[in-house]
C-alpha positions in Angstrom: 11.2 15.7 19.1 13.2 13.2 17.8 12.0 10.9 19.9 8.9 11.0 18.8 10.0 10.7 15.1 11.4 7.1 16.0 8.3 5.8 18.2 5.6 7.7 16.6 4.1 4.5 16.0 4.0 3.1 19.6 3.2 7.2 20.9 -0.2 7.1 18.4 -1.2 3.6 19.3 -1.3 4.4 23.3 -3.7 6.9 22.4 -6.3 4.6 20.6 -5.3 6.1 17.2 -7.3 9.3 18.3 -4.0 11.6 17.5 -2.1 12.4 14.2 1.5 13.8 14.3 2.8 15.3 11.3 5.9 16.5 10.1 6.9 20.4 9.6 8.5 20.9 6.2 10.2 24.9 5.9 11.2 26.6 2.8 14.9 27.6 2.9 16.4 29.8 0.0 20.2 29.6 -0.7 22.0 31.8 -2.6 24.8 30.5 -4.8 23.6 27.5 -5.9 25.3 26.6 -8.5 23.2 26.5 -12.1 24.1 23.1 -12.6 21.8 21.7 -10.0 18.7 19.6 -11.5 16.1 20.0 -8.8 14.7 16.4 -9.8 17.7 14.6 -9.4 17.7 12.5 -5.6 20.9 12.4 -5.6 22.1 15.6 -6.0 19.5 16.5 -2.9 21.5 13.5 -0.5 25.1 14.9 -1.7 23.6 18.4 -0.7 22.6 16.7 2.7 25.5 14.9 3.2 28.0 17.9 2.3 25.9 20.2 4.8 26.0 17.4 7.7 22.1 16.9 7.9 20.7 13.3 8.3 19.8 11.5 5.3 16.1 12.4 4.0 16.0 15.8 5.6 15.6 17.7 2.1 12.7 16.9 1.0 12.5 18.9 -2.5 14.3 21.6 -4.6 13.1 23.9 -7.3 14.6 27.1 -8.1 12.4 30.3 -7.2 12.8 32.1 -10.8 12.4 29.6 -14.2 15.1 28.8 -15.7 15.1 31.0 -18.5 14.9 33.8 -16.3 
């Protein structure tokens, strides 16, 4: 499939623009995250990327699954 991600342009144009190809997000939870991350901050998402070996732009979002207060 990532093959497709790199010429998904040329792979819709052979077919007239008559298919779509989307991308599959997943919801991970990790446990130990340290309370110090700020789910809003990019760059904390590409260090966590980088220091778990995944390509650049492969974590899409972060929020914690309780509030903060909690």
């Amino acid at each position: 499939m990532a093959w497709l991600r790199k010429e998904k342009v040329v792979f819709i144009e052979h077919f007239c623009g008559t298919s779509i190809v989307r991308e599959k997000m997943v919801s991970v939870i990790l446990e130990y995250v340290p309370i110090t991350h700020n789910p809003d901050a990019l760059a904390e998402n590409r260090r966590i990327e980088h220091n778990s070996d995944m390509h650049e732009g492969a974590l899409v979002s972060t929020r914690w699954i309780k509030l903060e207060q909690r």
